[in-house]
C-alpha positions as CSV (number, residue, x, y, z in Angstrom):
1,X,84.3,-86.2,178.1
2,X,87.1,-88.4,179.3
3,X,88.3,-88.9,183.1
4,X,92.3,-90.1,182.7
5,X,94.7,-89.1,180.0
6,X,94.9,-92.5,178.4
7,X,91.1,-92.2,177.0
8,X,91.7,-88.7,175.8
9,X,94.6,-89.8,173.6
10,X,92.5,-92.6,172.4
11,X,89.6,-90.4,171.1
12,X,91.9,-87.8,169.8
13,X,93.6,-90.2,167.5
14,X,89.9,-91.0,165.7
15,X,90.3,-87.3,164.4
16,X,86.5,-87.0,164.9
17,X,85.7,-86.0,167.9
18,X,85.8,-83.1,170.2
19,X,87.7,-84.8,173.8
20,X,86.8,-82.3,176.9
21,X,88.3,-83.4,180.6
22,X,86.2,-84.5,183.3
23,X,86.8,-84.7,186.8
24,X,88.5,-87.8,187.3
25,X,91.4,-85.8,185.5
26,X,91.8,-84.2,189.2
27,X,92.9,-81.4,187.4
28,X,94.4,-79.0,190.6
29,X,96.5,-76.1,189.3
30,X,97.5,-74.7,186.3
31,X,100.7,-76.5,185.2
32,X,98.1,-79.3,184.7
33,X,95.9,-77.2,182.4
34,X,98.8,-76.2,180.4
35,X,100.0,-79.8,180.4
36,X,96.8,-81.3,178.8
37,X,96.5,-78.2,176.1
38,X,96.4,-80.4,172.5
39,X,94.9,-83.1,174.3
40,X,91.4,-81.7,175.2
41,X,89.7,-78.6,174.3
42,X,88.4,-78.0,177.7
43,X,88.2,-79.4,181.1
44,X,86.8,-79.6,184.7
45,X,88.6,-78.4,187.5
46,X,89.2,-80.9,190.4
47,X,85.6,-80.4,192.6
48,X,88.2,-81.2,196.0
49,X,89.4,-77.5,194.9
50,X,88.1,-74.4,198.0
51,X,86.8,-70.9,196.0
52,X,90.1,-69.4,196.7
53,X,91.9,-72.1,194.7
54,X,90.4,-72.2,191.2
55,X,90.8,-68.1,191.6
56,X,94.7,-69.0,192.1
57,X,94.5,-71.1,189.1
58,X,92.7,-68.8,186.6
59,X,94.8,-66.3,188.0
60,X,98.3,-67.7,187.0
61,X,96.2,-69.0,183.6
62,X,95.2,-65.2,182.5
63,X,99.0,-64.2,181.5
64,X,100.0,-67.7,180.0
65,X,100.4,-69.4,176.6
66,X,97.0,-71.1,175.2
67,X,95.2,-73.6,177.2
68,X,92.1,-75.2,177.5
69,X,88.9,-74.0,178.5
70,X,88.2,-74.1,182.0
71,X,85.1,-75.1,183.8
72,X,83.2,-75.9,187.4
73,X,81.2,-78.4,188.3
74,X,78.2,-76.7,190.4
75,X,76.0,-79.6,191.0
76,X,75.5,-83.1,190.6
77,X,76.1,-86.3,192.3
78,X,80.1,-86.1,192.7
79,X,81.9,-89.6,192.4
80,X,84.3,-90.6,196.1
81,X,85.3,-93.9,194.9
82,X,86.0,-96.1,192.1
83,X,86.6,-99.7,193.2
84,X,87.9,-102.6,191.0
85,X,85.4,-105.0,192.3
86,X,82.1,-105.7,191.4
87,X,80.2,-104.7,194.9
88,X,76.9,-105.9,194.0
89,X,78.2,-109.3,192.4
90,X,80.2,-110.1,195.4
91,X,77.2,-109.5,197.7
92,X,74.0,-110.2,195.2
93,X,75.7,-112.4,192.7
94,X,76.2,-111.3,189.2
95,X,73.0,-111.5,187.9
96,X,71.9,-108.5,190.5
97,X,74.3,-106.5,189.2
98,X,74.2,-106.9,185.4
99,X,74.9,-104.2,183.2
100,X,72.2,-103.4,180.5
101,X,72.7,-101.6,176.8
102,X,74.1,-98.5,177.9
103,X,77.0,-100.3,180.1
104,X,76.0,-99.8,183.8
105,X,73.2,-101.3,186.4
106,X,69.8,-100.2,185.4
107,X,68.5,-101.1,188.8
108,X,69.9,-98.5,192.2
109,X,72.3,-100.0,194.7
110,X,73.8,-98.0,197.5
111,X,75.9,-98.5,200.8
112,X,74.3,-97.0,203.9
113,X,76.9,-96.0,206.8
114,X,76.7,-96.1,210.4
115,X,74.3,-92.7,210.3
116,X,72.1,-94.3,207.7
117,X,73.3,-91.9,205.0
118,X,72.8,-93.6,201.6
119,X,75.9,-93.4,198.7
120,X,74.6,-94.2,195.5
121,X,76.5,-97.1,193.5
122,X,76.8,-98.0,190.3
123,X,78.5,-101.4,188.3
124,X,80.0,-99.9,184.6
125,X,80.8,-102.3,182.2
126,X,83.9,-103.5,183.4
127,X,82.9,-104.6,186.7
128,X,83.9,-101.6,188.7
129,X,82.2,-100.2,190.9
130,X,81.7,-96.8,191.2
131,X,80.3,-94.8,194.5
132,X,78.7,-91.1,195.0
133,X,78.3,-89.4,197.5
134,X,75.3,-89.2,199.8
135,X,73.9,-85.7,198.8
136,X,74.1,-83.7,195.9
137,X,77.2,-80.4,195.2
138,X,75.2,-77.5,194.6
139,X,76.9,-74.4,194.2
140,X,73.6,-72.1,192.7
141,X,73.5,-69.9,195.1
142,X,77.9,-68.8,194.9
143,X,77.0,-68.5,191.1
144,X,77.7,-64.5,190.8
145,X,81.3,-65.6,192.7
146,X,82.1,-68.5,190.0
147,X,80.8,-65.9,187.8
148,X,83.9,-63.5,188.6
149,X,86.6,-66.2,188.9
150,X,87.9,-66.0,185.1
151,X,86.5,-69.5,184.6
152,X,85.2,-70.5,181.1
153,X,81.9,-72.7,181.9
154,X,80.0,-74.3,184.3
155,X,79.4,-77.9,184.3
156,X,76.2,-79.6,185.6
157,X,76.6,-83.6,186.0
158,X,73.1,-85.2,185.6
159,X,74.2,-88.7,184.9
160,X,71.9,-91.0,186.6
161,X,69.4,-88.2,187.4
162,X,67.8,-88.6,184.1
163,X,65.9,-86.5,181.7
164,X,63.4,-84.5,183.4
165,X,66.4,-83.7,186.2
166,X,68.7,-82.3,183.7
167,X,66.1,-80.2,182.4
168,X,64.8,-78.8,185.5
169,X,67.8,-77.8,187.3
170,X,69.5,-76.4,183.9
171,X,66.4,-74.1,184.0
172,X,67.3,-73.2,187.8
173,X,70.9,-72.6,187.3
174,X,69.9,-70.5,183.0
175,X,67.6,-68.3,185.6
176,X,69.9,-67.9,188.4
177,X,72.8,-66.5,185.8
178,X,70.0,-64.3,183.7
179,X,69.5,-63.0,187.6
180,X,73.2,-61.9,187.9
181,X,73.2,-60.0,184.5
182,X,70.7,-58.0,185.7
183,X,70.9,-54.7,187.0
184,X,70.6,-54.5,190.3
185,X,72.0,-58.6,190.5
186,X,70.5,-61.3,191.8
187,X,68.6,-60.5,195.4
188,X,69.2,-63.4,198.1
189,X,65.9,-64.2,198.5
190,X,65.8,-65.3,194.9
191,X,68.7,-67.4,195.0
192,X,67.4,-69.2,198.3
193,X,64.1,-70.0,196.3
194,X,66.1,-71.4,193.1
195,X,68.8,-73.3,195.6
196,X,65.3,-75.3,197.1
197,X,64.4,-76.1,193.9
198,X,67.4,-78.0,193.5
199,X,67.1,-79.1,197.3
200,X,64.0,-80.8,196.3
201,X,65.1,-82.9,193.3
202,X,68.5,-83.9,194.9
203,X,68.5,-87.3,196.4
204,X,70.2,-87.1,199.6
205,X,70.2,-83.0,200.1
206,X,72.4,-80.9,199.1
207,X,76.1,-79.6,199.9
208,X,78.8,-76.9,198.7
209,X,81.5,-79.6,199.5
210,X,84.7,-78.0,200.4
211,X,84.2,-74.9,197.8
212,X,83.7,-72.5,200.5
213,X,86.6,-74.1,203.1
C-alpha cells in the first residue's frame, strides 16, 4: 500500500508485487480513480470525504470503463500531518527519536494542545514526522450504510495499534457485517455494544470525523 503516485510506479516496475492506494493518495472523486487504473489494483477513498460523497463517487464509477477497487477506511488512527522535520530531534535530540529495524520510533511521542488532547507522533526513517489525530475514526456503527454505497472493501488501519488491536477490532467489525447479513439486520443495541468495544481499545476515543457532515 502506497500513499503518492511516485511509490506506486516504483513497485509496479518490480513486476512482483500487488500496489493498492492508501490514503495519502487523497483520492476525492472519480476522475482520480479512473486516473490511477494500471497503476494500483485498488485504493482508499480520501477519509476528509462526508457519506454523501463517496455515494457520488461510486455512483458516476458504476457506468464507467474499469477501475480499481474501491475501499473505506472505518477506523484507525487517521494521519493530519506530515512534517519534514524531525519534531522529537529538534526538541529531545536525535537520540530520542531514533528510528529502530522497522523504520520508525519504537518509543510514543505526542503533542498535547491547549485542551490537553494528546496527537500521537511518529519519526519514519527519513526524519519526518508524522502526526495523528487525537482519537480514533470509527465508523462500526454506519457499517450497513457503507454496506450499500457500491464500495468494494473496507479498510481497517492498525498501524501502531499492534497485534492484539488488529485482531480484536477485525473481530468487532467480521461480527458487525455477519449482523447486517442477517435477516432481520443488525438491531441498534448490538451495534452500540460492538462500537464500545472499539471505544475501549481506542486511545483517545473515538469519532466519525466528517463522514456524517
Amino acid at each position: 500500500m502506497v500513499g503518492d503516485r511516485g511509490a506506486a510506479r516504483a513497485v509496479s516496475r518490480t513486476g512482483t508485487l500487488a500496489v493498492e492506494g492508501g490514503p495519502g493518495l487523497n483520492v476525492t472523486n472519480s476522475w482520480t480513480v479512473r486516473g490511477l487504473a494500471g497503476l494500483v489494483s485498488r485504493l482508499v477513498v480520501s477519509p476528509e470525504l462526508r457519506a454523501r460523497d463517496i455515494g457520488s463517487l461510486t455512483g458516476r464509477l458504476s457506468n464507467g470503463p474499469g477501475h480499481p477497487a474501491v475501499d473505506v477506511l472505518v477506523q484507525g488512527n487517521v494521519e493530519v500531518m506530515v512534517s519534514e522535520n524531525c519534531v522529537v530531534g529538534t526538541v529531545l535530540g536525535c537520540d530520542a527519536g531514533d528510528c529502530g529495524p522497522g523504520g520508525e520510533s519504537a518509543a510514543f511521542f505526542g503533542l498535547r494542545d491547549s485542551k490537553r488532547r494528546v496527537f500521537p507522533l511518529s519519526v519514519d526513517g527519513e526524519c519526518r514526522t508524522h502526526l495523528r489525530n487525537s482519537v480514533d475514526l470509527c465508523l462500526l456503527d454506519h457499517v450497513v450504510m457503507i454496506a450499500g454505497m457500491g464500495v468494494d472493501g473496507m479498510v481497517i488501519d492498525a498501524r501502531w495499534k499492534g497485534p492484539a488491536y488488529a485482531r480484536e477490532v477485525t473481530a468487532l467489525y467480521r461480527e458487525a457485517l455477519d449482523l447486517c447479513t442477517s435477516t432481520d439486520g443488525p438491531a441498534a443495541e448490538d451495534l452500540e455494544r460492538l462500537k464500545e468495544g472499539v471505544r475501549r481499545r481506542a486511545l483517545g476515543g473515538i469519532t466519525t470525523g466528517p463522514f456524517l457532515c
